[in-house]
N, C-alpha and C positions, 0 to 999 in steps of 0.2 A: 728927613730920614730919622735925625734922633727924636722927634717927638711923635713917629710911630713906634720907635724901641722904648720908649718911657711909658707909651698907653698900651703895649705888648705886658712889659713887665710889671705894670702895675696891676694889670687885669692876672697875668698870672699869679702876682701875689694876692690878691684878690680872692681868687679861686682855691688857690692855697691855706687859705685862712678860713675860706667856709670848708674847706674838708677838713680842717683839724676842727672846729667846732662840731663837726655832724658827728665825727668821730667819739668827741667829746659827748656831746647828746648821748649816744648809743650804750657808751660807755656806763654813763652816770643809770642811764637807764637799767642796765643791767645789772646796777650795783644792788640797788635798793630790793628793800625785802620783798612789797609787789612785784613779782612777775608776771603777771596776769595781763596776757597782749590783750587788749582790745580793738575788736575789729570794727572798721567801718563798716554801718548796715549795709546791704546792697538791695537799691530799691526792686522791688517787683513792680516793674509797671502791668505786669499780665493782669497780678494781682489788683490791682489801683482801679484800672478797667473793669476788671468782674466785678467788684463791688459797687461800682459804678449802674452797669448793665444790670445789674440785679437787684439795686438800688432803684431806678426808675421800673424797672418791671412789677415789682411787688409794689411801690406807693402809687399805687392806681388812684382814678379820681374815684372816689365814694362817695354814693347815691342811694337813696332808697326808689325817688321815681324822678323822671325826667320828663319834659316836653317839649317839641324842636317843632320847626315848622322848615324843611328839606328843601332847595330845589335841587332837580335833580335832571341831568344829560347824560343820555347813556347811547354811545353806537356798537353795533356788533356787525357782522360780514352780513347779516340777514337786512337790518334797519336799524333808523337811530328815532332817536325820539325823548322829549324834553317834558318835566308835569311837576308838580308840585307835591311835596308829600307831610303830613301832618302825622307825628308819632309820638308815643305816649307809651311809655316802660316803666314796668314796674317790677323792680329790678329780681332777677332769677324766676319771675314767674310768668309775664306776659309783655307782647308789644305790639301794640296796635298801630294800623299803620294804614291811611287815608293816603289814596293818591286821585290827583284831581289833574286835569289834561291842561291844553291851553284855555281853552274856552272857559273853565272854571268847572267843567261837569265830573262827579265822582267816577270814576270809570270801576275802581279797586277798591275794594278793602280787605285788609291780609291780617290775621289774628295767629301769632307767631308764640306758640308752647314749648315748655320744653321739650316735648316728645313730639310735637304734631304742627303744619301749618295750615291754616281753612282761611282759603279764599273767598270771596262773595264777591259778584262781580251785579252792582245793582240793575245798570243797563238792561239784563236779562234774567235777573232772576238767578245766575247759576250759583253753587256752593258746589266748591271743588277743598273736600278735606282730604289730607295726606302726612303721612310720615317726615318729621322737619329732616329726616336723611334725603328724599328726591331735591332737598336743594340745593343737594351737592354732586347732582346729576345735571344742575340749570348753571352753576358758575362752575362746576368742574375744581372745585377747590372742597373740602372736606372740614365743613362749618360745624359749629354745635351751639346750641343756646345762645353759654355765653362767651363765641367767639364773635358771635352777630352783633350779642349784649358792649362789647365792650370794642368792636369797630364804629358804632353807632354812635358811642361816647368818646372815642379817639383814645381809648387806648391800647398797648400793644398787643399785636395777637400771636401768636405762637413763639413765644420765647419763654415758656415754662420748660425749664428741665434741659436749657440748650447748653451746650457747652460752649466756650469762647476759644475759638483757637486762634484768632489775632486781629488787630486792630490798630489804626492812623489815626496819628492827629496832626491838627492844623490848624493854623488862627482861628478860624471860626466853625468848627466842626469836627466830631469823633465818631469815627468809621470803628464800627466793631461787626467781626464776622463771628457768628456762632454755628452750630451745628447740633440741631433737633432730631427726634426720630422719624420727621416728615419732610420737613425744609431746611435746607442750608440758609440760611439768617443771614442778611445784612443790613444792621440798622444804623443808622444817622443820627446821631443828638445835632445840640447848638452846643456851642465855644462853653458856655455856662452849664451844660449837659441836666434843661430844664425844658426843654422842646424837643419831642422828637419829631425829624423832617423827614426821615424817609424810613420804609422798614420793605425791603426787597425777599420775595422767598422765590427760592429756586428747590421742586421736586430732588429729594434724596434719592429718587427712584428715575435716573436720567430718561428712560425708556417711557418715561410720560410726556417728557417734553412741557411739563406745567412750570408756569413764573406767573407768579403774582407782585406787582409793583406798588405800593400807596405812598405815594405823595403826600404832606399835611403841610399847613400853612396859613398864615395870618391868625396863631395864637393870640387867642386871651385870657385873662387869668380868673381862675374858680378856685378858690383858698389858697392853698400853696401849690397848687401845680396850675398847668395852661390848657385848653379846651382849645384845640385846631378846627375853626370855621370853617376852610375847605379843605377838602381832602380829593385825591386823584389815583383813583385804581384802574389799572392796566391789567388784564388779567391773560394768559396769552398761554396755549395747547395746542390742541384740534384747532381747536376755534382762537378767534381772538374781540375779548367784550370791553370795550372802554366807558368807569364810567366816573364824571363827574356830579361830586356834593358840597352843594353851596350852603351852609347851615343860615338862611335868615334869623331866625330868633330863637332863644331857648333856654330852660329854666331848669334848676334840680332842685330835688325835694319841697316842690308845692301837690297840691292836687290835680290828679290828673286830668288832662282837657279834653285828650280826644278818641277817649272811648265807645265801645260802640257794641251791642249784642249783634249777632249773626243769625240770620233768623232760620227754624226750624226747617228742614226740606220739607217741599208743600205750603208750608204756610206762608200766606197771603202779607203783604207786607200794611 
């Protein structure tokens, strides 16, 4: 009993001797001619984040032309069906684009403008040219140039001009949600926020009922940033189109490979 009344009283003198010191602290402090409180910063992590997000958005991978040789799995509620595709971009101005079946036969060829896309379908002879807007009547998602331009290349697509209104992190992953004038954003870095693994949009316009999902994964590295080899988009509305891309091989800024003229309607090939 008395050696809890000795470890009672010594802790209250204890106590007693840091309050006369804080005291003292306080004191002294207010003596002196600076008064000038200084505050502890308070970190903005909103902030930390957006710079982050905005930081991976703007250092895009830069190219002047590329060449990839695709394969490519795609099912929708109508069919599915799997072909190989050979593309050649030359960046802001065209992207050609070889699709070849199982058997190895050309089925396709699709010459991709800024304003315009013409199909040539060799099999038959046809050339089917149209406005690059009807292809946003074929995935129901509202593409331009170079949204195509820089899904093609893995990098992000509509995150120009979004705002960030909040965001998770985790051992190995940052959850950042933003908010566009078309899609509610949700995209995914890695731990290192040098890979992006997922970039989810959901229509600002619920009455559409559009999501679009992409997947990427098994980054490799092209200067200071990474080039995701496969990617998986989910595209889900009205309809719903699933499609996988497997990037076997592919190059930036050599000569391009696999260009192709589209031959005049009528004329004989």
């Amino acid at each position: 009993m008395k050696k809890l009344t000795y470890i009672l009283c010594s802790l209250c003198i204890l106590q007693a001797c840091t309050n006369v010191k804080k005291v003292q602290v306080i004191q002294d402090a207010l003596s002196t001619a600076d008064t000038t409180i200084k505050k502890v910063p308070v970190i903005d992590s909103l902030a930390i984040v957006k710079e982050i997000v905005d930081h991976f958005n703007t250092d895009k991978i830069t190219f002047t032309t590329m060449n990839a040789k695709i394969k490519v799995d795609y099912e929708s509620e109508k069919n599915a069906d799997s072909y190989v595709a050979n593309m050649s971009i030359q960046k802001d101005s065209a992207i050609y684009i070889t699709v070849r079946g199982a058997m190895g036969v050309i089925g396709l060829k699709a010459l991709i403008k800024r304003d315009s896309v013409t199909l040539f379908y060799p099999l038959t002879k046809k050339i089917d040219k149209r406005p690059l807007q009807s292809l946003v009547e074929i995935v129901k998602i509202p593409f331009s140039f170079a949204t195509i331009q820089d899904l093609v290349v893995g990098n992000p697509i509509y995150m120009d001009n979004a705002k960030l209104v909040s965001f998770k992190k985790t051992e190995d992953k940052l959850q950042a949600s933003l908010l566009g004038s078309l899609f509610k954003n949700l995209v995914v870095l890695d731990a290192e926020h040098t890979k992006i693994l997922q970039l989810k949009l959901d229509d600002v316009d619920i009455s559409q009922h559009r999501t679009c999902n992409i997947s990427y994964s098994n980054h490799v590295k092209v200067d200071t940033m990474t080039f995701p080899m496969n990617r998986e988009i989910t595209i889900e509305g009205k309809s719903k189109l699933v499609i996988h891309m497997e990037v076997k091989e592919f190059s930036f800024n050599e000569p391009l490979k696999y260009t192709f003229a589209i031959p005049r309607p009528g004329k004989r090939r």
